[in-house]
C-alpha positions as MATLAB code, in Angstrom:
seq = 'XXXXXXXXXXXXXXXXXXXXXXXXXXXXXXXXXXXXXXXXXXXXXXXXXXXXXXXXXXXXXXXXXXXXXXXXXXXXXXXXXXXXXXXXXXXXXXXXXXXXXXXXXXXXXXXXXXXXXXXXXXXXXXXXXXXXXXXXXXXXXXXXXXXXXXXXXXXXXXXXXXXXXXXXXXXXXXXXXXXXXXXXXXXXXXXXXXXXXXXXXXXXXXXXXXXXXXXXXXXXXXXXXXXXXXXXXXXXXXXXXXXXXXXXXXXXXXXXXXXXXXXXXXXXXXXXXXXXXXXXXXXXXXXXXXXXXXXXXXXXXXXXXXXXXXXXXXXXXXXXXXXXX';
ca = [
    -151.803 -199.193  221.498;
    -152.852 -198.650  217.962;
    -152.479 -194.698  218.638;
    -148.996 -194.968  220.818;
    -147.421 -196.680  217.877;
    -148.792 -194.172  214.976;
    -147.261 -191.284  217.150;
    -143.818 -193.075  217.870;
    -143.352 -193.500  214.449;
    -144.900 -190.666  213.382;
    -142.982 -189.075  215.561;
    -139.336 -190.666  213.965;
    -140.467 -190.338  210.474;
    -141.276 -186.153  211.073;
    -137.430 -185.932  212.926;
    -135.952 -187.851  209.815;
    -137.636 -185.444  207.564;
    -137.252 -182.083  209.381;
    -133.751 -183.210  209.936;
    -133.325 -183.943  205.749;
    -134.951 -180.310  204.995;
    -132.680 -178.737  207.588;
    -129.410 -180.466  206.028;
    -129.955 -178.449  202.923;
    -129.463 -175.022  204.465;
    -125.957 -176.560  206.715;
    -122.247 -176.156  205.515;
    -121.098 -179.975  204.336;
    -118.771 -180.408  207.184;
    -119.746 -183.830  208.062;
    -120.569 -186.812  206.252;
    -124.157 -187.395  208.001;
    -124.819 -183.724  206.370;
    -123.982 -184.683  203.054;
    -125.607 -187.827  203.213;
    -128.731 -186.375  204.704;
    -128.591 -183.314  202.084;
    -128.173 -185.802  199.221;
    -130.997 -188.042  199.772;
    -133.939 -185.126  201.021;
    -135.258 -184.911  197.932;
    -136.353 -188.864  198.611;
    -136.689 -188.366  202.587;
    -139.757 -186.174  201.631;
    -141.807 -189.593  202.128;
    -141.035 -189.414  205.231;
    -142.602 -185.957  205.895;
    -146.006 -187.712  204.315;
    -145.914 -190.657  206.214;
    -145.095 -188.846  209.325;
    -148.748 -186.770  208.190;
    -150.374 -190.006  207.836;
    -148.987 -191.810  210.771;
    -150.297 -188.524  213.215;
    -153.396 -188.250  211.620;
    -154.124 -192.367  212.022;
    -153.333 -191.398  215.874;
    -155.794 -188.375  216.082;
    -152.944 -186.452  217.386;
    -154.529 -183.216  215.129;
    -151.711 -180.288  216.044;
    -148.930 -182.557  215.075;
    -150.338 -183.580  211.774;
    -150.709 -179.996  210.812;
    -147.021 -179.442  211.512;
    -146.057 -182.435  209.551;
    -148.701 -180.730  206.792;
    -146.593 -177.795  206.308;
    -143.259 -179.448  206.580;
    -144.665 -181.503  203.200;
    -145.469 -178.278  201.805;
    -141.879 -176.844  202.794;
    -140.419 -179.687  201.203;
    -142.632 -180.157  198.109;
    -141.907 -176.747  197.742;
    -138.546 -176.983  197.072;
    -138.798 -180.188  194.742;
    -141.137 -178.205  192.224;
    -139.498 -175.740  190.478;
    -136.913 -178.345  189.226;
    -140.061 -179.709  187.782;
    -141.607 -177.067  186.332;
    -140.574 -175.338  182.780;
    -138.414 -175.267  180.615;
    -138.122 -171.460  180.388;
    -137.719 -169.899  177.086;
    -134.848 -167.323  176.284;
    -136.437 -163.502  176.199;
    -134.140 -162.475  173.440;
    -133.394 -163.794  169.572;
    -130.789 -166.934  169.840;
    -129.445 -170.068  168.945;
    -128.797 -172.992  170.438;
    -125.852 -174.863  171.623;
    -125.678 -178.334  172.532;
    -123.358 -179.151  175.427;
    -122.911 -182.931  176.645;
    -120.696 -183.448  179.842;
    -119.413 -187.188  180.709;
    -117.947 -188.527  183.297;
    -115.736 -191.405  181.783;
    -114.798 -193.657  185.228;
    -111.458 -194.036  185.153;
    -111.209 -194.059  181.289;
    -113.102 -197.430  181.271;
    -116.457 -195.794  179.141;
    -116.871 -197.607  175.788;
    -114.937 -194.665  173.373;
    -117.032 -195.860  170.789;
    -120.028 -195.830  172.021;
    -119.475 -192.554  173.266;
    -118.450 -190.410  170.030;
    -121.727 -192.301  168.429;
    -123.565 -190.275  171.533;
    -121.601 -186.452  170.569;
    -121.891 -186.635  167.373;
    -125.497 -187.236  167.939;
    -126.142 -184.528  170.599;
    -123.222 -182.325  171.102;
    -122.005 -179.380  169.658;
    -119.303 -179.126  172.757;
    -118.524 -182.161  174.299;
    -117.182 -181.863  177.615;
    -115.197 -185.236  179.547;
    -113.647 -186.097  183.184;
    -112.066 -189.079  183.740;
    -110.069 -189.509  180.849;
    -107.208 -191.329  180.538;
    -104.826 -191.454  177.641;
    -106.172 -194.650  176.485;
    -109.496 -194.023  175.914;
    -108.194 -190.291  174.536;
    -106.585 -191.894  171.776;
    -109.273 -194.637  171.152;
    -112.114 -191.574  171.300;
    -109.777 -190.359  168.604;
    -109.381 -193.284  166.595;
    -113.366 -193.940  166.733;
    -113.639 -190.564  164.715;
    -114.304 -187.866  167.702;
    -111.578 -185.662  165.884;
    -113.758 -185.742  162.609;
    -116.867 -184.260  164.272;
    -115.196 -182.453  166.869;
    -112.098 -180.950  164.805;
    -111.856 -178.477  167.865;
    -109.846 -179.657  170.939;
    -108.133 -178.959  174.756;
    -107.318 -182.265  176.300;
    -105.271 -183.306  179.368;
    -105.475 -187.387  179.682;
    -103.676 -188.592  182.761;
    -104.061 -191.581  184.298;
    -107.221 -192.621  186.870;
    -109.009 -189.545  187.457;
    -107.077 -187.359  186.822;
    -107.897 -186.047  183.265;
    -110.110 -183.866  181.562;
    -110.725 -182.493  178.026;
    -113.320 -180.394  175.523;
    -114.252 -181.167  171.719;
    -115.586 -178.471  170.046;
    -117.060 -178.623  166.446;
    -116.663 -174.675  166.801;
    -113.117 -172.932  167.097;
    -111.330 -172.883  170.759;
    -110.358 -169.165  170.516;
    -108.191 -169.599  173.624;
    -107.855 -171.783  176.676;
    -105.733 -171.971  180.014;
    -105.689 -174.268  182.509;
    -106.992 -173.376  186.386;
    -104.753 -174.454  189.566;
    -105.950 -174.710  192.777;
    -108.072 -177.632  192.623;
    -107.537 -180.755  193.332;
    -108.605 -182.057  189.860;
    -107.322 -180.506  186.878;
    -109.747 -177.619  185.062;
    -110.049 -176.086  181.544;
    -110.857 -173.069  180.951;
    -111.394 -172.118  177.148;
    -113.033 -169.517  174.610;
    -115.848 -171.008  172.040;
    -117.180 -169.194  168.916;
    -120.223 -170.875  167.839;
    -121.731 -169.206  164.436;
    -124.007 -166.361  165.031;
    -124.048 -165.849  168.528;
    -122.941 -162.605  170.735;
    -118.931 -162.715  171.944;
    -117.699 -165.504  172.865;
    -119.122 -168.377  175.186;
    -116.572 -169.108  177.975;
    -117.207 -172.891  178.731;
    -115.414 -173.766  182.051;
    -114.602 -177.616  182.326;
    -114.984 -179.301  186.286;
    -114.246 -182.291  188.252;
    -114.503 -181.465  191.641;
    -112.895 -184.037  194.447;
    -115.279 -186.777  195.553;
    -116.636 -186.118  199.184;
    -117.117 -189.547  200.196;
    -114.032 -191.731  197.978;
    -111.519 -188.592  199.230;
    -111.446 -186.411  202.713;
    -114.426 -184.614  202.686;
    -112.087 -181.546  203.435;
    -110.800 -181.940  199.933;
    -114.508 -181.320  198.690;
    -114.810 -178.521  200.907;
    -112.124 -176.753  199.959;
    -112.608 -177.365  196.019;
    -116.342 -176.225  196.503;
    -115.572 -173.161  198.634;
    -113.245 -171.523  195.938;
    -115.105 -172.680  193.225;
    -117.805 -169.352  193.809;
    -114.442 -167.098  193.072;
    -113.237 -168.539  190.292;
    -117.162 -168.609  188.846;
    -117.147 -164.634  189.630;
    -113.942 -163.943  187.497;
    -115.365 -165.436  184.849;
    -118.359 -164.150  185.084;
    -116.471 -160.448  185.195;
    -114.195 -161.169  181.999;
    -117.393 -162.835  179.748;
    -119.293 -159.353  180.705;
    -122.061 -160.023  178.652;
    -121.338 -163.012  176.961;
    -122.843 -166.050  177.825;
    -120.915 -168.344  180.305;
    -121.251 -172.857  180.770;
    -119.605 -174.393  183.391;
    -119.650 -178.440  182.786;
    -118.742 -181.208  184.655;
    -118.692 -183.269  187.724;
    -119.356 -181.259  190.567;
    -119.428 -184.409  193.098;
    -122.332 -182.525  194.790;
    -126.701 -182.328  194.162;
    -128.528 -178.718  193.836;
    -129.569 -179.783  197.761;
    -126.223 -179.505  198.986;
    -125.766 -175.901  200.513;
    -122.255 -175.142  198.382;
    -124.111 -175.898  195.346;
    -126.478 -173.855  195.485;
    -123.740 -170.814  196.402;
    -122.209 -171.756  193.196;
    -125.374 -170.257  191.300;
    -124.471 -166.410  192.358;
    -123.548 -163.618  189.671;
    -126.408 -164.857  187.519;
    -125.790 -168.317  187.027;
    -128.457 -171.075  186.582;
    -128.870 -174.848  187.360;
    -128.930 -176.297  183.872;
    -131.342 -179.336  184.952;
    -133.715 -176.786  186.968;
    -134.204 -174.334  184.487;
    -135.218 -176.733  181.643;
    -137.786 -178.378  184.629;
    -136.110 -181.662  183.963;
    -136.526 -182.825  187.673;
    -133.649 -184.725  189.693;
    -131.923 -185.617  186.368;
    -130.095 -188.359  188.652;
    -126.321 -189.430  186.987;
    -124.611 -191.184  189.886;
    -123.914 -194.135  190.188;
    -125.052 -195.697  187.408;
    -124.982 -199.621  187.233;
    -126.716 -202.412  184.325;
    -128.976 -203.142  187.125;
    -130.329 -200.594  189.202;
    -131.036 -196.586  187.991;
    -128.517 -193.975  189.823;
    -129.810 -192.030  192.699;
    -128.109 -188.812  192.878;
    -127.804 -186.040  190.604;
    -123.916 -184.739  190.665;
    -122.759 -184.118  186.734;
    -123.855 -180.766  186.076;
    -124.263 -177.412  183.466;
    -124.202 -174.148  184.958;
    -125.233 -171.520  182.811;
    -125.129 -167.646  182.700;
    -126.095 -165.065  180.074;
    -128.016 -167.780  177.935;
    -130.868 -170.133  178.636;
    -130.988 -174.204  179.104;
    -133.996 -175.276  177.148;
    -133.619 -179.000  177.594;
    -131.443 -181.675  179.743;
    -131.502 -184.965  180.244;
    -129.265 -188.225  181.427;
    -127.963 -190.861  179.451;
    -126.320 -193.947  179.518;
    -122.404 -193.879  179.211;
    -121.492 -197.721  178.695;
    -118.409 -198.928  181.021;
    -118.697 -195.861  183.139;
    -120.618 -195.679  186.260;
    -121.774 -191.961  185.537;
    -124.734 -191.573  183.207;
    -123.847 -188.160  180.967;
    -125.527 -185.284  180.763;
    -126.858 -183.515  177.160;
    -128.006 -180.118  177.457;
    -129.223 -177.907  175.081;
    -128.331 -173.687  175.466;
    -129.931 -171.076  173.686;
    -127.565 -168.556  173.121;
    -128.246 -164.836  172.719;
    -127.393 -164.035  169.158;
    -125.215 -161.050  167.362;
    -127.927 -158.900  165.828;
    -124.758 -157.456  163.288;
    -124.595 -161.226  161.977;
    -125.840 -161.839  158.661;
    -127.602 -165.170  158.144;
    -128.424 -167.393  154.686;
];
């Protein structure tokens, strides 16, 4: 009896798990594929427990199987652990902070006291005109004399504080949130750094066809970016309403770009949602980066907003013609 139970649920556990590992690699045309992709990074439990359960039953073939789907799935869970990497070439380092303001309801205050801590370019979704002007008024323009905004109500708005010059900036239709695109000259470094604002729709608070669509173009309008910055380094912020398990992710790290939270090994770095009394679960505020090198990235608490914010820091290849103090 002992054995016939072990193997039923064995058995259960090692289809939950397959099917979470399996998810990663579909299109997100279906909720239960999104869910599924989302939480496989936890659903590798049941991959162990579907080891244990087989090998309690003595059923010896099946616990090897369930043995290498660990390792399959392990596998993909470590390199977000392991580094950071270190840039190759001389550079300098740019601090980039995205946050997610829900529905303009974050404390302003408490936020500038955050950039002007850790941000050299402070990137924001979410932002209403109300909490625009009291950022503002709690001394974000002082710090960050360099801006782009576009407050609108709800969800709608987005912006980027700079405490280098905006060289130029343009706005990108075809989405169904509003995006900035804009030109940053940090001190020292080589070109320009293009820094690309996002806030993709939500897959499960809008149609999940909304999500699929904004995802889907999102790889072109990364590749024309990538072709005008040449060889100049490239950040894409934001919130990308989707985890580095999730299939269209993943496409959205083509033409050289890099998972700012994998490359500095900082693990799930989970932002969503985030509540006084339970830690968030998924990981869907992101930095993208290309032509320069996250050294460091971690989550942090936003209060009022139910998004933790993401700091970042971004080693930047520098101009060797510059001449320093």
């Amino acid at each position: 009896m002992i054995r016939l139970s072990a193997t039923v649920l064995g058995g259960l556990a090692f289809v939950v798990a397959l099917a979470a590992l399996l998810s990663r690699y579909l299109p997100v045309s279906h909720e239960l594929v999104l869910v599924l992709a989302a939480a496989s990074p936890y659903l590798t439990a049941a991959a162990v427990a579907s080891m244990a359960l087989f090998g309690l039953a003595r059923r010896w073939v099946a616990t090897i199987v369930a043995a290498l789907l660990c390792i399959a799935m392990l596998a993909v869970l470590a390199p977000r652990y392991l580094g950071p990497e270190r840039p190759t070439v001389p550079s300098v380092a740019l601090r980039v902070v995205t946050a997610n303001l829900g529905l303009g309801r974050a404390d302003a205050r408490a936020l500038v006291q955050i950039a002007d801590a850790a941000a050299d370019v402070l990137v924001v979704q979410e932002m209403t005109p109300e909490v625009a002007v009291a950022m503002s008024a709690a001394g974000l323009d002082r710090a960050f004399p360099h801006r782009v905004i576009d407050p609108r109500p709800m969800a709608a708005g987005i912006g980027v504080w700079s405490r280098h010059p905006i060289t130029a900036s343009t706005a990108v239709a075809g989405y169904q949130m509003p995006m900035l695109r804009t030109r940053i000259r940090p001190p020292g470094v080589r070109g320009e750094v293009s820094v690309l604002a996002v806030h993709l729709a939500a897959p499960w608070v809008q149609p999940l066809e909304w999500f699929g669509d904004d995802i889907a173009q999102l790889p072109e309008t990364l590749r024309a970016i990538a072709r005008d910055a040449g060889s100049d380094a490239v950040i894409v912020a934001g919130d990308l309403n989707a985890t580095y398990d999730m299939r269209p992710f993943r496409r959205l790290l083509d033409e050289g770009y890099r998972d700012a939270v994998e490359q500095a090994g900082a693990g799930l770095a989970r932002s969503y949602p985030s509540k006084p009394w339970r830690p968030p679960v998924v990981g869907i505020d992101h930095v993208l980066v290309r032509n320069s090198t996250a050294t460091a990235a971690e989550t942090f608490v936003v209060p009022g907003s139910d998004h933790r914010g993401l700091a970042t820091t971004v080693e930047i290849p520098v101009d060797p013609t510059a001449s320093y103090p």
